[in-house]
mmCIF entry with sequence, helices, sheets and N, C-alpha, C, O atoms, coordinates in Angstrom:
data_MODEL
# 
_entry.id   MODEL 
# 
_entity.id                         1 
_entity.type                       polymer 
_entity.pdbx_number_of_molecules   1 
# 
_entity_poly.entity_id                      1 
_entity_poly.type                           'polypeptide(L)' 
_entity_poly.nstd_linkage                   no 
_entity_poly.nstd_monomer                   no 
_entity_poly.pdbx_seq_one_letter_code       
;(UNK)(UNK)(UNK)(UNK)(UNK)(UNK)(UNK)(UNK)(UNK)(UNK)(UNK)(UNK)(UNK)(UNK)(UNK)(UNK)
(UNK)(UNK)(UNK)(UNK)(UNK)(UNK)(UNK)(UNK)(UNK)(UNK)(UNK)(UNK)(UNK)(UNK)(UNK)(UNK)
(UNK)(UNK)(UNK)(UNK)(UNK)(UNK)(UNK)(UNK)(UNK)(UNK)(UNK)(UNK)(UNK)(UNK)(UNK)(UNK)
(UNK)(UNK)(UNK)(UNK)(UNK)
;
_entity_poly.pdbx_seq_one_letter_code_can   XXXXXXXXXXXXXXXXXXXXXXXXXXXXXXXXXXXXXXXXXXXXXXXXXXXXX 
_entity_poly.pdbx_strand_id                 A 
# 
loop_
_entity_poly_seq.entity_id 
_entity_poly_seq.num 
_entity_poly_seq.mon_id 
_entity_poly_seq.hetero 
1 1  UNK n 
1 2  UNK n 
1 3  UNK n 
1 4  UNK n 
1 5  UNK n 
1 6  UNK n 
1 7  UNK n 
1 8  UNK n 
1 9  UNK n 
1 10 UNK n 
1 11 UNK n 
1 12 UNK n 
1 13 UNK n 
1 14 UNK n 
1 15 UNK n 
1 16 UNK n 
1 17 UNK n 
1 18 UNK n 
1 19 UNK n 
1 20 UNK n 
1 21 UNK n 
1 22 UNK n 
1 23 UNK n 
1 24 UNK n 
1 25 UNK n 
1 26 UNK n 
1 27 UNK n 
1 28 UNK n 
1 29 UNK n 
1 30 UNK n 
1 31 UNK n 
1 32 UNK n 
1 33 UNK n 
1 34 UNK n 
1 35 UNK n 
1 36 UNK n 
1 37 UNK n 
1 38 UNK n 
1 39 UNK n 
1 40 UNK n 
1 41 UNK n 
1 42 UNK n 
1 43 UNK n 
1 44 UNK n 
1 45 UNK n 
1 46 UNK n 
1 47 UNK n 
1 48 UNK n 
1 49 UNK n 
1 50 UNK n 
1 51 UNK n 
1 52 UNK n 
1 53 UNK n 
# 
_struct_asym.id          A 
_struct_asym.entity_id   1 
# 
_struct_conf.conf_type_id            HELX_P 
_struct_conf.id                      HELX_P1 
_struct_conf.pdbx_PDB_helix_id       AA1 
_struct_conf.beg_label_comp_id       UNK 
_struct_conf.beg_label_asym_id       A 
_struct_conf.beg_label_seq_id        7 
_struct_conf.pdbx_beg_PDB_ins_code   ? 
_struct_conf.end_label_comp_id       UNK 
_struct_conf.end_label_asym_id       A 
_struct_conf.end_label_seq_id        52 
_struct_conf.pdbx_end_PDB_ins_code   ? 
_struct_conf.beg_auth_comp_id        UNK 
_struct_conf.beg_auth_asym_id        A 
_struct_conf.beg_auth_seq_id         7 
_struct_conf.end_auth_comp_id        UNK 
_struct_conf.end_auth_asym_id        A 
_struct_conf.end_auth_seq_id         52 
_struct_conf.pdbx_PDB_helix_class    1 
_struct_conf.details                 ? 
_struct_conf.pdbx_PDB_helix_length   46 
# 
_struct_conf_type.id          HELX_P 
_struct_conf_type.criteria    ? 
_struct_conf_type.reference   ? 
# 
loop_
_atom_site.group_PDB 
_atom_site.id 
_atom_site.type_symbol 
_atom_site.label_atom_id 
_atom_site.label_alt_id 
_atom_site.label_comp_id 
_atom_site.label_asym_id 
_atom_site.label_entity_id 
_atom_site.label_seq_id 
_atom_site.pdbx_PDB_ins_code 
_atom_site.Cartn_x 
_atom_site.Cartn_y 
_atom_site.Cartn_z 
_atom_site.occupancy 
_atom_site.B_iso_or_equiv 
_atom_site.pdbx_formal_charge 
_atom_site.auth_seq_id 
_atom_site.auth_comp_id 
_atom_site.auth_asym_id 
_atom_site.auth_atom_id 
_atom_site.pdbx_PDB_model_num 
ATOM 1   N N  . UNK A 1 1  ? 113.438 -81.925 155.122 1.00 0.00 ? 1  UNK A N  1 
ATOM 2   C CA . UNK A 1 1  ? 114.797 -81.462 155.329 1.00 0.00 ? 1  UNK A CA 1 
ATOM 3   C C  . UNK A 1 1  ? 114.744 -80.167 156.139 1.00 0.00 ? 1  UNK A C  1 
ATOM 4   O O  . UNK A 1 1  ? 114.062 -79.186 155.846 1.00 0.00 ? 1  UNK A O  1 
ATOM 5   N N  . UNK A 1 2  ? 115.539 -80.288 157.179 1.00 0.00 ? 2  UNK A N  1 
ATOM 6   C CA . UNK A 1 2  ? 115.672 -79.079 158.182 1.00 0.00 ? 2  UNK A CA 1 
ATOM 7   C C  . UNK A 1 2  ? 117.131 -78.307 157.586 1.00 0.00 ? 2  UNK A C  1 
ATOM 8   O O  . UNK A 1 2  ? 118.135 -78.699 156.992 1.00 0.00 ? 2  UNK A O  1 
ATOM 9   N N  . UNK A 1 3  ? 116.488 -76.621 158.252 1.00 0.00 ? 3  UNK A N  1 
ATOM 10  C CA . UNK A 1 3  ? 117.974 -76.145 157.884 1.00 0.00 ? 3  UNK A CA 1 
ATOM 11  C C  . UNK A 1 3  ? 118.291 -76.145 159.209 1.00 0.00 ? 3  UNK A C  1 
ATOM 12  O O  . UNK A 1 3  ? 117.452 -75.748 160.017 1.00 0.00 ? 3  UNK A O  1 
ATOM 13  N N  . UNK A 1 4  ? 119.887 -76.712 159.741 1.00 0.00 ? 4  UNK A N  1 
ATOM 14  C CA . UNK A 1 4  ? 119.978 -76.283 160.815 1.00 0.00 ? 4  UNK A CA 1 
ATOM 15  C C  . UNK A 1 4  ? 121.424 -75.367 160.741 1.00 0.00 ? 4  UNK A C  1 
ATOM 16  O O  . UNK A 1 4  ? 122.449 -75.984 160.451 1.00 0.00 ? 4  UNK A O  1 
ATOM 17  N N  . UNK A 1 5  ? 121.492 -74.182 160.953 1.00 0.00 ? 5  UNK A N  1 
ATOM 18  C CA . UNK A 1 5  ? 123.163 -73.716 160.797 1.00 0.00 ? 5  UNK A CA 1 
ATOM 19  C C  . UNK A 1 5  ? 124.089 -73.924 161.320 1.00 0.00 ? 5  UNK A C  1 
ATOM 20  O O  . UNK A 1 5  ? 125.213 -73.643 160.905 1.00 0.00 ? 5  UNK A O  1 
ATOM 21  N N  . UNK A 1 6  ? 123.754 -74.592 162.590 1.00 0.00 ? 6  UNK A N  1 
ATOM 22  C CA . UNK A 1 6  ? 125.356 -74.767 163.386 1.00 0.00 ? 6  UNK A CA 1 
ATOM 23  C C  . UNK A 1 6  ? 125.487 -76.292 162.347 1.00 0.00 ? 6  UNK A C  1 
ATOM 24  O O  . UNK A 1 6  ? 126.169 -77.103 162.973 1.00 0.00 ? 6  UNK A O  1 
ATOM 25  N N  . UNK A 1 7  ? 125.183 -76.678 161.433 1.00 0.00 ? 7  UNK A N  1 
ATOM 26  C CA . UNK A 1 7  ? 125.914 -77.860 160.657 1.00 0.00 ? 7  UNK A CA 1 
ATOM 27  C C  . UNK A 1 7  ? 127.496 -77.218 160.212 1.00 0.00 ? 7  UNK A C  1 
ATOM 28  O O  . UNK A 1 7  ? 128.593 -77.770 160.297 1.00 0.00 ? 7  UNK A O  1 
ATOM 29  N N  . UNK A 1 8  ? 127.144 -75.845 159.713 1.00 0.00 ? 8  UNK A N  1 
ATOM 30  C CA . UNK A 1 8  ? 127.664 -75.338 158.587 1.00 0.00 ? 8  UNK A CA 1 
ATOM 31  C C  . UNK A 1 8  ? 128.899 -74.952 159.642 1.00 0.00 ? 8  UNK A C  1 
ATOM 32  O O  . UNK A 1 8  ? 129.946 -74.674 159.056 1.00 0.00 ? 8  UNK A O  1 
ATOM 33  N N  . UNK A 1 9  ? 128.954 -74.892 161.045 1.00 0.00 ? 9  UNK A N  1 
ATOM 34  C CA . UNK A 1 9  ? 129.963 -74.321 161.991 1.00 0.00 ? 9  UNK A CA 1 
ATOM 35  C C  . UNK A 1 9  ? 130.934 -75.466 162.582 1.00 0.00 ? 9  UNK A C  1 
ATOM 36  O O  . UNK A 1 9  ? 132.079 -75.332 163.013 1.00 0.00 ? 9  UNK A O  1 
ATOM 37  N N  . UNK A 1 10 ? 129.854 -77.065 162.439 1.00 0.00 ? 10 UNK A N  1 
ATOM 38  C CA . UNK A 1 10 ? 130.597 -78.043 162.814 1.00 0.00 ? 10 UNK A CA 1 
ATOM 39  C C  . UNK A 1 10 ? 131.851 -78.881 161.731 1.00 0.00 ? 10 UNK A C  1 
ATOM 40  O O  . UNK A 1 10 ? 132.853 -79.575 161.901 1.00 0.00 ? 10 UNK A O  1 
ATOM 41  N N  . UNK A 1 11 ? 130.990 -78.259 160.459 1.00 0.00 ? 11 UNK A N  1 
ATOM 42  C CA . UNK A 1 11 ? 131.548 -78.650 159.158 1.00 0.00 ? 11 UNK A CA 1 
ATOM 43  C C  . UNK A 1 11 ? 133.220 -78.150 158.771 1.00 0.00 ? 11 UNK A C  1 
ATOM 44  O O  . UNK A 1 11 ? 134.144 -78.638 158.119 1.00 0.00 ? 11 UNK A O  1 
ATOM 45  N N  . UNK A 1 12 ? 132.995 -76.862 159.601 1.00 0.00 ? 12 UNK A N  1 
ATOM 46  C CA . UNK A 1 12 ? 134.322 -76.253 159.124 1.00 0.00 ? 12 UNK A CA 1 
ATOM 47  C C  . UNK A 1 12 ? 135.620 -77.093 159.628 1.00 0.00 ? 12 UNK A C  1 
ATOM 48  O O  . UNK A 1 12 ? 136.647 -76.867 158.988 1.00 0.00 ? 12 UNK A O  1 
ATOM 49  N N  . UNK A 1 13 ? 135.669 -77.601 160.201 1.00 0.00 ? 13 UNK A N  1 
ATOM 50  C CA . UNK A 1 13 ? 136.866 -78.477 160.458 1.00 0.00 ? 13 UNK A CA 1 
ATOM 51  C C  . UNK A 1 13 ? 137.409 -79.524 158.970 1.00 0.00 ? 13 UNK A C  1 
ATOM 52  O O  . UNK A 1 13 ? 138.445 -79.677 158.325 1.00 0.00 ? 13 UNK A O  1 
ATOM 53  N N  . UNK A 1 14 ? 136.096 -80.029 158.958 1.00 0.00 ? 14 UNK A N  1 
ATOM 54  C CA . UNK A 1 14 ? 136.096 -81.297 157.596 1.00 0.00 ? 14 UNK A CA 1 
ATOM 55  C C  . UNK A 1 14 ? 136.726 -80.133 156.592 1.00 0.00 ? 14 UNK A C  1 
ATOM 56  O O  . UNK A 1 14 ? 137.716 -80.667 156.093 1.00 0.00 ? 14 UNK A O  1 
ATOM 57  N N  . UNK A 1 15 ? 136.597 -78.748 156.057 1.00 0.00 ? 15 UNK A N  1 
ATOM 58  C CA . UNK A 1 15 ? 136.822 -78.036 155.163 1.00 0.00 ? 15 UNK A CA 1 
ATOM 59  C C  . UNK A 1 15 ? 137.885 -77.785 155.429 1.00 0.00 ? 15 UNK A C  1 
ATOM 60  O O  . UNK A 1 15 ? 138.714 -77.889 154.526 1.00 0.00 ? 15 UNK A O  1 
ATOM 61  N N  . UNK A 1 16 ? 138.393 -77.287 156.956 1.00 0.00 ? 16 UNK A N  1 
ATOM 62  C CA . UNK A 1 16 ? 139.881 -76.985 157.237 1.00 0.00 ? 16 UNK A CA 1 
ATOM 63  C C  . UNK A 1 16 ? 141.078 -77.991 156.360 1.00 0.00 ? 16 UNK A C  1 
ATOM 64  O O  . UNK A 1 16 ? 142.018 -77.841 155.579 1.00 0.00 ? 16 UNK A O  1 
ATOM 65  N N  . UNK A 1 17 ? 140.317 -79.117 157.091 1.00 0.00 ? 17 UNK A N  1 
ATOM 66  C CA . UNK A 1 17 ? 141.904 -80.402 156.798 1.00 0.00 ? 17 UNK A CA 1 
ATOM 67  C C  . UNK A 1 17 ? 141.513 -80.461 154.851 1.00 0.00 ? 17 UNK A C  1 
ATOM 68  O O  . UNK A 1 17 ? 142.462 -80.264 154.092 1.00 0.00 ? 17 UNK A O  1 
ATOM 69  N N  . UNK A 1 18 ? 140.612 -80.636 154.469 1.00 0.00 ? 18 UNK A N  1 
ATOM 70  C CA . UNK A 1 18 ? 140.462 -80.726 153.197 1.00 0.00 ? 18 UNK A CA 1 
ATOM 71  C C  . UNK A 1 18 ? 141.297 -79.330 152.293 1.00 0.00 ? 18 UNK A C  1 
ATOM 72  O O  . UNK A 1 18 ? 141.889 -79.417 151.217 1.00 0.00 ? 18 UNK A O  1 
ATOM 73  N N  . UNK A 1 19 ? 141.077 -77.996 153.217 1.00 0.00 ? 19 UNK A N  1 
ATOM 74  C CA . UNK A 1 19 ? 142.223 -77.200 152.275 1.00 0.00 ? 19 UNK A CA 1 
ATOM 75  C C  . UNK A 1 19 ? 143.477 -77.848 152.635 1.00 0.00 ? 19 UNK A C  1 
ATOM 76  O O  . UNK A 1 19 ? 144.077 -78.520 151.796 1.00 0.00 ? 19 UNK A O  1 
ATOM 77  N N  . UNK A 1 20 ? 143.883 -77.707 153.728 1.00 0.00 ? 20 UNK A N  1 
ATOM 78  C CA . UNK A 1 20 ? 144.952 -78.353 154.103 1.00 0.00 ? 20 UNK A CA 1 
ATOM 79  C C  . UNK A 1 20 ? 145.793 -79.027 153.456 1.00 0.00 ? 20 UNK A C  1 
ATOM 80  O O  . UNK A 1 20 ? 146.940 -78.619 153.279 1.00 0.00 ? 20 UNK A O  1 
ATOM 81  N N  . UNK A 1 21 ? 145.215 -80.527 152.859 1.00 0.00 ? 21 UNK A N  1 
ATOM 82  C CA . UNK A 1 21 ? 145.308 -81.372 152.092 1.00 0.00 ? 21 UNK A CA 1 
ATOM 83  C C  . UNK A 1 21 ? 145.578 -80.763 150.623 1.00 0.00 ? 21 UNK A C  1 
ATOM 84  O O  . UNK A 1 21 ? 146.724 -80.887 150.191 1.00 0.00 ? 21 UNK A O  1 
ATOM 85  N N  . UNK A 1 22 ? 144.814 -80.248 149.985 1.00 0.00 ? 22 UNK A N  1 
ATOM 86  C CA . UNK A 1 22 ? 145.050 -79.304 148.885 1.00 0.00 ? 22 UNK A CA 1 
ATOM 87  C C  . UNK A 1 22 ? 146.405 -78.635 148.874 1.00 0.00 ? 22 UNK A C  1 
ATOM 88  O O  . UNK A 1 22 ? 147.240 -78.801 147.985 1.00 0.00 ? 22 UNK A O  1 
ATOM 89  N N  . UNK A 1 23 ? 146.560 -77.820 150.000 1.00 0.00 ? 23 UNK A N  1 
ATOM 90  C CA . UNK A 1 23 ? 148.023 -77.004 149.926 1.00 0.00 ? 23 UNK A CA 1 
ATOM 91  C C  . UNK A 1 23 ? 149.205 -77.873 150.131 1.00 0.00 ? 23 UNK A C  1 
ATOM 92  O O  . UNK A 1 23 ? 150.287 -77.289 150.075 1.00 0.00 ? 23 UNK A O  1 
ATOM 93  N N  . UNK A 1 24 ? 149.220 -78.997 150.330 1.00 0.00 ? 24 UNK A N  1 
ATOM 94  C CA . UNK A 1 24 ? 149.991 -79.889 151.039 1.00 0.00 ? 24 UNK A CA 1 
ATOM 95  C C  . UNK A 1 24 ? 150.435 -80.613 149.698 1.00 0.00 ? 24 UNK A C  1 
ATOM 96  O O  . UNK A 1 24 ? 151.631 -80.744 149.437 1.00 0.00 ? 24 UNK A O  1 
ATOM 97  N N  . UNK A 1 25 ? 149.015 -81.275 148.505 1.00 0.00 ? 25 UNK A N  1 
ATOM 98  C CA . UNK A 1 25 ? 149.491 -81.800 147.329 1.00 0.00 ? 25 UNK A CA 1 
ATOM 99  C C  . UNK A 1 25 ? 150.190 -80.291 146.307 1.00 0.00 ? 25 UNK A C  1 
ATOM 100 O O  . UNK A 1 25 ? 151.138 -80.268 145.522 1.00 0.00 ? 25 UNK A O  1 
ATOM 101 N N  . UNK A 1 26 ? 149.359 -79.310 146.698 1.00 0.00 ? 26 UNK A N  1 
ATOM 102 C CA . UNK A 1 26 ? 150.208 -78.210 145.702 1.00 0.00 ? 26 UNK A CA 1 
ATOM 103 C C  . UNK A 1 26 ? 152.258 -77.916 145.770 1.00 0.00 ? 26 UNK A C  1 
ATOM 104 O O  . UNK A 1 26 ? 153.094 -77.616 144.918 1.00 0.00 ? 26 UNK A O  1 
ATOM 105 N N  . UNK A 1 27 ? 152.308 -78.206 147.216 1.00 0.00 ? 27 UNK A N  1 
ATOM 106 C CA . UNK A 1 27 ? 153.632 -77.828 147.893 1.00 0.00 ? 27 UNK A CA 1 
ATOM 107 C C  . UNK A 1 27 ? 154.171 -78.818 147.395 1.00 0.00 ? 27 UNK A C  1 
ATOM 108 O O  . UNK A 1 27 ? 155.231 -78.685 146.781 1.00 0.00 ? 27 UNK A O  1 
ATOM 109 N N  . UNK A 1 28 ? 153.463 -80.254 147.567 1.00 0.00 ? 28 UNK A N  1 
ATOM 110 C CA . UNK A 1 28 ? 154.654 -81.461 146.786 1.00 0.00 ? 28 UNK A CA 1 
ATOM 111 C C  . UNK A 1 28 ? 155.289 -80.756 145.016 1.00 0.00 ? 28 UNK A C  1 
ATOM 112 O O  . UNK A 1 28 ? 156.441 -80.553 144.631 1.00 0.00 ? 28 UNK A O  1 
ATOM 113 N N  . UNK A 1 29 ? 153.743 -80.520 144.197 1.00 0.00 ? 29 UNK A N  1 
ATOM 114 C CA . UNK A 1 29 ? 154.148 -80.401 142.893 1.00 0.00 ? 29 UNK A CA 1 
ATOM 115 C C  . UNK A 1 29 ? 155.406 -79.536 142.833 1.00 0.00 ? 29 UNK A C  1 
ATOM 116 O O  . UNK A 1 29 ? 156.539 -79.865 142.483 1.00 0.00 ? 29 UNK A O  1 
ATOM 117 N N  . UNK A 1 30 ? 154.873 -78.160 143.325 1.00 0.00 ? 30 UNK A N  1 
ATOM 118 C CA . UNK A 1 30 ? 156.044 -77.464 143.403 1.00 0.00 ? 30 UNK A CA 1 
ATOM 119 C C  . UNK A 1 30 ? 157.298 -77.798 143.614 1.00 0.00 ? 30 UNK A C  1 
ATOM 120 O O  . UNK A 1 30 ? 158.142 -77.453 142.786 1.00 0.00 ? 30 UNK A O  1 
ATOM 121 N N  . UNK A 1 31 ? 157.674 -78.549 144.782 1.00 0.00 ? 31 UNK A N  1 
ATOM 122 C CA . UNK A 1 31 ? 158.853 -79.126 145.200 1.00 0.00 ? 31 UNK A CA 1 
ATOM 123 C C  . UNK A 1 31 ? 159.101 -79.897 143.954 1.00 0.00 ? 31 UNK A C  1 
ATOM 124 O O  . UNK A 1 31 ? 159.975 -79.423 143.227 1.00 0.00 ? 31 UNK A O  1 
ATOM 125 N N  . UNK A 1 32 ? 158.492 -81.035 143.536 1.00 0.00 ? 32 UNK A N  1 
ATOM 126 C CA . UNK A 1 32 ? 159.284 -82.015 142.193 1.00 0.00 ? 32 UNK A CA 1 
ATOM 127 C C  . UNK A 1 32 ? 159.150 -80.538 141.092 1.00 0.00 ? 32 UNK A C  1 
ATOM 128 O O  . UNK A 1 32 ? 160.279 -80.712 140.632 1.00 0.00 ? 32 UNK A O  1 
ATOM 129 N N  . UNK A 1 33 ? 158.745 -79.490 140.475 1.00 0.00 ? 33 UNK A N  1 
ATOM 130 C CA . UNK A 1 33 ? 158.725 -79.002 139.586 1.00 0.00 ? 33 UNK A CA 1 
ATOM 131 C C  . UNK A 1 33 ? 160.163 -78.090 139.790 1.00 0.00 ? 33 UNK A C  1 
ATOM 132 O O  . UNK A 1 33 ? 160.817 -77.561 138.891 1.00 0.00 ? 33 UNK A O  1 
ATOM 133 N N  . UNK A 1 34 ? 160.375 -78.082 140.900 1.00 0.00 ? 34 UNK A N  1 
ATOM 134 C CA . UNK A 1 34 ? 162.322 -77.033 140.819 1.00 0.00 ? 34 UNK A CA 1 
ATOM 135 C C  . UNK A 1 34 ? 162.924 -77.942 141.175 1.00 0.00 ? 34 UNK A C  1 
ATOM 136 O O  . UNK A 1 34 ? 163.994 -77.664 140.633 1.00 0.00 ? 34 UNK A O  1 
ATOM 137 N N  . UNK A 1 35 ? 163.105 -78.884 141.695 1.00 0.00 ? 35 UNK A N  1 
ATOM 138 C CA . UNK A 1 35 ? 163.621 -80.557 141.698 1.00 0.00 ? 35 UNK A CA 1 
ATOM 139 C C  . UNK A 1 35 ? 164.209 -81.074 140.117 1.00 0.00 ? 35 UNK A C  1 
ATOM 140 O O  . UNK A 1 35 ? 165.348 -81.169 139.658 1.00 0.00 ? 35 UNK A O  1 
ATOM 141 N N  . UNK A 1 36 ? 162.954 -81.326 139.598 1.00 0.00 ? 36 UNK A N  1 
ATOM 142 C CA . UNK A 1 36 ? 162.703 -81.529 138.470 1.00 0.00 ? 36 UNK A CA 1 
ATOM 143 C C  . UNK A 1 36 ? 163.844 -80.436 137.232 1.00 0.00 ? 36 UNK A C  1 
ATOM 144 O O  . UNK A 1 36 ? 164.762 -80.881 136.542 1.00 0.00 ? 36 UNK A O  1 
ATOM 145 N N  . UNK A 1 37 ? 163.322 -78.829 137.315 1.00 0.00 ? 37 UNK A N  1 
ATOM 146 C CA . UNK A 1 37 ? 164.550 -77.694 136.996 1.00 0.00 ? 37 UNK A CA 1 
ATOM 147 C C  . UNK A 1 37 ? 166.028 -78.108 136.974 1.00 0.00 ? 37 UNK A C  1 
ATOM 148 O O  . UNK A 1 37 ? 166.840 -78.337 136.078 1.00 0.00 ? 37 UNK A O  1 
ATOM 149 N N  . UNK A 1 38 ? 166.065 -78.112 138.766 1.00 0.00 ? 38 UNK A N  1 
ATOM 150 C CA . UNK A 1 38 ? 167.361 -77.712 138.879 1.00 0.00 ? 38 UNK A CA 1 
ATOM 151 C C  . UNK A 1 38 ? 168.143 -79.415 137.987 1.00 0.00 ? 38 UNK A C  1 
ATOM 152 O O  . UNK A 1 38 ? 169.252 -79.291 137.466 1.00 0.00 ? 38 UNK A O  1 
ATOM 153 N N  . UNK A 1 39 ? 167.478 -80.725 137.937 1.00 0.00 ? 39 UNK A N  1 
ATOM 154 C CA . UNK A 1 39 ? 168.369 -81.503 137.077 1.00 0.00 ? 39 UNK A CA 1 
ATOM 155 C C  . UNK A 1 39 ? 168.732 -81.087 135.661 1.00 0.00 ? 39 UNK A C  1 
ATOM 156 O O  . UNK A 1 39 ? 169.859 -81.123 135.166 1.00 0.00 ? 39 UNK A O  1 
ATOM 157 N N  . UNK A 1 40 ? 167.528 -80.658 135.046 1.00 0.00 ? 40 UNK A N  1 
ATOM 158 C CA . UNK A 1 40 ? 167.483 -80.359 133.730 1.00 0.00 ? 40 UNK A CA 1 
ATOM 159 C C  . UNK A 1 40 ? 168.660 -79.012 133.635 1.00 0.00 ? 40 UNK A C  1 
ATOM 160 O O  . UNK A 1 40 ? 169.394 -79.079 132.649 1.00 0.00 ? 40 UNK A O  1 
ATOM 161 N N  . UNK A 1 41 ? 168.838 -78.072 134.374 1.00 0.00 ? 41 UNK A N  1 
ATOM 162 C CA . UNK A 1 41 ? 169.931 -76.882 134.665 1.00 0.00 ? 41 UNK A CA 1 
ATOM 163 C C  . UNK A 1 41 ? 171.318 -78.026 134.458 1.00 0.00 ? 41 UNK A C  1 
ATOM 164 O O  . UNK A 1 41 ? 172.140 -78.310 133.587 1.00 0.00 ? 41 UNK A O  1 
ATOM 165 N N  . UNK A 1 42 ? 171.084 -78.300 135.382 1.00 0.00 ? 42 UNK A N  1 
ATOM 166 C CA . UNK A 1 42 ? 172.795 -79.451 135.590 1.00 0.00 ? 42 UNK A CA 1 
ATOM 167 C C  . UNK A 1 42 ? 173.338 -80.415 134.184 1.00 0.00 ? 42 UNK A C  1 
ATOM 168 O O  . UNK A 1 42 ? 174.421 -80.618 133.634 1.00 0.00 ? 42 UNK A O  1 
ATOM 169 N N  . UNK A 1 43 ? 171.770 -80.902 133.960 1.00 0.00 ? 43 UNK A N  1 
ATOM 170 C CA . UNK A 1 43 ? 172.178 -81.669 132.870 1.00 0.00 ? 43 UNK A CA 1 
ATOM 171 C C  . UNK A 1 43 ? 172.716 -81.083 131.469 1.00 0.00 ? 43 UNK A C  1 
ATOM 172 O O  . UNK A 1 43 ? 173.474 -81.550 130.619 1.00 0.00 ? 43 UNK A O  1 
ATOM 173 N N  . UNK A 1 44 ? 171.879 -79.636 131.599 1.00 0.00 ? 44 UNK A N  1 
ATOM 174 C CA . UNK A 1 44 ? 172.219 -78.417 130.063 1.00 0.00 ? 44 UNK A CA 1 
ATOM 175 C C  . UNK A 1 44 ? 173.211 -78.420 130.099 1.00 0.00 ? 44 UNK A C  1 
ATOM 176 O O  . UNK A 1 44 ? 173.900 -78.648 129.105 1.00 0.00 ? 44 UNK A O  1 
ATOM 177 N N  . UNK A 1 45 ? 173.942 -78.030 131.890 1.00 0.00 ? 45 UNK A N  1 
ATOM 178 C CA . UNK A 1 45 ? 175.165 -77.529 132.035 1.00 0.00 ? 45 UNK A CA 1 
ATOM 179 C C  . UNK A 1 45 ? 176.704 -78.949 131.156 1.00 0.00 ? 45 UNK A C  1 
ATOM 180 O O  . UNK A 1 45 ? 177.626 -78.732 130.370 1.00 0.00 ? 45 UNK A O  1 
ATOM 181 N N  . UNK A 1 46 ? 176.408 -79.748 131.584 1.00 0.00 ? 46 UNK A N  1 
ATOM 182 C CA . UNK A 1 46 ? 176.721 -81.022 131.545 1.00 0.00 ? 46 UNK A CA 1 
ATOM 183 C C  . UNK A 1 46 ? 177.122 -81.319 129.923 1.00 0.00 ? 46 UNK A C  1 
ATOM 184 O O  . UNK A 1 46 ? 178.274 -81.505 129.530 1.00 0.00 ? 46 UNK A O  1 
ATOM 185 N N  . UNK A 1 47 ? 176.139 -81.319 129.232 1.00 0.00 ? 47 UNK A N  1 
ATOM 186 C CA . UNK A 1 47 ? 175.886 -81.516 128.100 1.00 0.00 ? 47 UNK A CA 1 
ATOM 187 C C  . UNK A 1 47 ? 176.740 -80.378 127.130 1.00 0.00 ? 47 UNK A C  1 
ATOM 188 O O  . UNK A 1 47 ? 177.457 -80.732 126.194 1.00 0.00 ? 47 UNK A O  1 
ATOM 189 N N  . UNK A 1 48 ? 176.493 -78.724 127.593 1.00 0.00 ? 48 UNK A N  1 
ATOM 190 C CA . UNK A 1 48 ? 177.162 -77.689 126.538 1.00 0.00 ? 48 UNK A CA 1 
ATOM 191 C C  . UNK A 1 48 ? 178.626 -77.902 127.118 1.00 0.00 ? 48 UNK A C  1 
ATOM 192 O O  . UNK A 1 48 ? 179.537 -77.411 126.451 1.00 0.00 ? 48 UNK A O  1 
ATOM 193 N N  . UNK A 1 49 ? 178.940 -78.551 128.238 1.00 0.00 ? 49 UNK A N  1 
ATOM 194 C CA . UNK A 1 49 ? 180.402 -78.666 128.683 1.00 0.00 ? 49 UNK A CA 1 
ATOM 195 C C  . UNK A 1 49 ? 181.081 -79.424 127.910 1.00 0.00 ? 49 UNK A C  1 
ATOM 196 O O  . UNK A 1 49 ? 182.279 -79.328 127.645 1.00 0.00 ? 49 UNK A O  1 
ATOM 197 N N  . UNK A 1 50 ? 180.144 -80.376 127.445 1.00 0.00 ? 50 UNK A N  1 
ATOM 198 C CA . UNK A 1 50 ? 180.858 -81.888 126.554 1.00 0.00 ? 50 UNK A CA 1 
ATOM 199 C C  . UNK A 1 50 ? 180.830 -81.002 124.754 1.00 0.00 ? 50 UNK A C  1 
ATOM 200 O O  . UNK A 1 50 ? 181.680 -80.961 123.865 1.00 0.00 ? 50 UNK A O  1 
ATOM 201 N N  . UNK A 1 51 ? 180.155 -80.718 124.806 1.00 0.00 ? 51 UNK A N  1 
ATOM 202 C CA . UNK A 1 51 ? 179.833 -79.954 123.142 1.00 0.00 ? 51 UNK A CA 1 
ATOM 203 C C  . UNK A 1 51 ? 181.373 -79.068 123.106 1.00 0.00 ? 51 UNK A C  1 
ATOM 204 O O  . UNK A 1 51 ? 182.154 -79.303 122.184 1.00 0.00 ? 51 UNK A O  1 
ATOM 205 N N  . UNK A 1 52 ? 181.756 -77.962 124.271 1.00 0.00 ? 52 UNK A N  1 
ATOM 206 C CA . UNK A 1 52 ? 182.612 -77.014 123.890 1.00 0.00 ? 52 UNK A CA 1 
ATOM 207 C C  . UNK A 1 52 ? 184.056 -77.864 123.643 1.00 0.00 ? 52 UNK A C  1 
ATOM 208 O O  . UNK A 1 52 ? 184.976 -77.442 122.942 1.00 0.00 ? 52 UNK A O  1 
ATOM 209 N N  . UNK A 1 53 ? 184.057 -79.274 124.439 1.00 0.00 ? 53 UNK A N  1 
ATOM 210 C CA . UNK A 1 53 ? 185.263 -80.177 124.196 1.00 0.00 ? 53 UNK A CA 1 
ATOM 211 C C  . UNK A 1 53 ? 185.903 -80.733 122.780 1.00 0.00 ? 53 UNK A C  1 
ATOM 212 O O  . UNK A 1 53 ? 186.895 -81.462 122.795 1.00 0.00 ? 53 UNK A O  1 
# 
């Protein structure tokens, strides 16, 4: 096994799109997790509206 270093310079691309990818599934969660909020907000709202009736 050779060390050669420019591997480690050609590699960085494969690492780029792979964070990439990472921030990309984090941004979905986020998005459904205040998605997700703002129904549960509406629905509280919804619900203590029918209770005060």
């Amino acid at each position: 096994m050779t060390f050669n270093p420019l591997n480690f310079v050609s590699n960085l691309y494969y690492m780029g799109v792979g964070m990439a990818c990472i921030l990309i599934v984090i941004a979905v969660i986020i998005a459904c997790v205040i998605v997700l909020q703002k129904l549960g907000d509406k629905l509280a709202e919804k619900k203590s509206g029918e209770d005060a009736q």
